[in-house]
C-alpha positions in Angstrom: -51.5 3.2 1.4 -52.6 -0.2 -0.2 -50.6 -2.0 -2.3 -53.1 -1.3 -4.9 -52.6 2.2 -4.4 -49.1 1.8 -4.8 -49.5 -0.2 -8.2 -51.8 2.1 -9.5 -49.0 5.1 -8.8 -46.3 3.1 -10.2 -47.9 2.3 -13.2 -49.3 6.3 -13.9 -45.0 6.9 -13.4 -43.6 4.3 -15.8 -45.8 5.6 -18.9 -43.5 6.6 -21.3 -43.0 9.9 -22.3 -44.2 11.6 -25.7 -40.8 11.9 -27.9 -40.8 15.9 -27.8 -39.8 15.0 -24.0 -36.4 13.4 -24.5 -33.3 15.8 -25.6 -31.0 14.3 -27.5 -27.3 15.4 -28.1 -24.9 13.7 -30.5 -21.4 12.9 -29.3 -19.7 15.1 -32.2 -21.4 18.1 -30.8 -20.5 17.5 -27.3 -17.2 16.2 -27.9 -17.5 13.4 -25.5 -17.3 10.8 -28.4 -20.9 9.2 -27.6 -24.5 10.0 -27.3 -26.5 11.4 -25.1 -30.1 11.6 -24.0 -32.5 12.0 -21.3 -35.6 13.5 -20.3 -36.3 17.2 -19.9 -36.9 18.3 -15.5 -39.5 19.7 -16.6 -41.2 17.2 -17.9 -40.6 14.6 -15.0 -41.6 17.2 -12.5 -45.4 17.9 -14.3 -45.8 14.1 -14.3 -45.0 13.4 -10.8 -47.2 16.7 -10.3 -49.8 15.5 -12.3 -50.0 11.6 -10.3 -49.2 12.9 -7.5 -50.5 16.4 -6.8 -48.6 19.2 -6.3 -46.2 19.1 -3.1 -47.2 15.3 -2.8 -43.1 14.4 -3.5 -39.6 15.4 -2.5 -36.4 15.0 -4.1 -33.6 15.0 -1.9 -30.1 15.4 -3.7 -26.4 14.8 -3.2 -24.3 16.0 -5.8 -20.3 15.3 -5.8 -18.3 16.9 -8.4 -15.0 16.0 -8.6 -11.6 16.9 -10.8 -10.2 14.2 -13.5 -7.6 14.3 -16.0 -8.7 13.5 -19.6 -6.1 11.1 -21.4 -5.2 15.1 -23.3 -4.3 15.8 -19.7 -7.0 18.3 -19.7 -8.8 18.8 -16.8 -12.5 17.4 -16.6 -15.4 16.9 -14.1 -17.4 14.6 -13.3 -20.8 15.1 -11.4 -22.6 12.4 -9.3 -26.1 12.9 -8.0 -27.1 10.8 -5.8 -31.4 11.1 -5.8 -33.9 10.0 -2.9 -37.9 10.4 -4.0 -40.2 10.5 -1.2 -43.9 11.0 -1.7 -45.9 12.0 0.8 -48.2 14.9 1.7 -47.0 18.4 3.8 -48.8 18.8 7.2 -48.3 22.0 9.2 -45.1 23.4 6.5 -43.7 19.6 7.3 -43.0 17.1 4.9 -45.0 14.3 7.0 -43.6 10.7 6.9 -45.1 7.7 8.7 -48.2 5.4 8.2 -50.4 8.5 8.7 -48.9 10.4 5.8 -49.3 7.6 3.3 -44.8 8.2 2.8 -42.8 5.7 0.8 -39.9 6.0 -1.0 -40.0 5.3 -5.0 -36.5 5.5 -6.0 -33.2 4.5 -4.2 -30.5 6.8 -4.6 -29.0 6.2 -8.8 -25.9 7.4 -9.7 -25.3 9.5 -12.9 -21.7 9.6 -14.1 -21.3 10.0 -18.2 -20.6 7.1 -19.9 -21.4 4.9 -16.9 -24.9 5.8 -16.8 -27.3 3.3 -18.0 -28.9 3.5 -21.6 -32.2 4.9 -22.4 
């Protein structure tokens, strides 16, 4: 794959999404004291599906959840995913890597924790 290529799939990625995409929560209703928002799975899936052709990505994840004490000394959780992207095309029911398959990875695994995730 050229770096054109590459470009050219980056770009089609980054477009931003249409407002009915993003979910929004307000911290009152969650009770978290802050805001929330993010884009819908489905939504990121049909654009990668629609750049990249269906089957032409993975995700691989690592989630962690672990126990925490809120400063009520209620108990609370807090989930980590850890997410690798691979595109790249299936050969014989393999997920084929390598300079044949055209595989690089887009995104480096981000970490998702509450209020230390970035803003959007």
């Amino acid at each position: 794959m050229t770096n054109e290529e590459k470009r050219k799939i980056y770009a089609a990625l980054a477009v931003p999404f249409p407002e009915h995409c993003v979910q929004r929560t307000e911290g009152r209703i969650t009770d978290r004291g802050y805001d929330t928002s993010g884009i819908g799975y489905q939504h990121i899936a049909n654009r990668l599906n629609e750049v990249l052709g269906v089957g032409g990505w993975r995700a691989h994840r690592v989630v962690t959840v672990k126990e925490v004490t809120r400063s009520n000394g209620r108990p609370a959780f807090e989930a980590i995913a850890d997410i690798t992207l691979e595109l790249g095309t299936w050969v014989d029911g393999n997920f084929a890597s390598g300079e044949v398959s055209r595989y690089f990875v887009v995104a480096q695994p981000f970490r998702f924790a509450g209020p230390t995730a970035p803003a959007m």
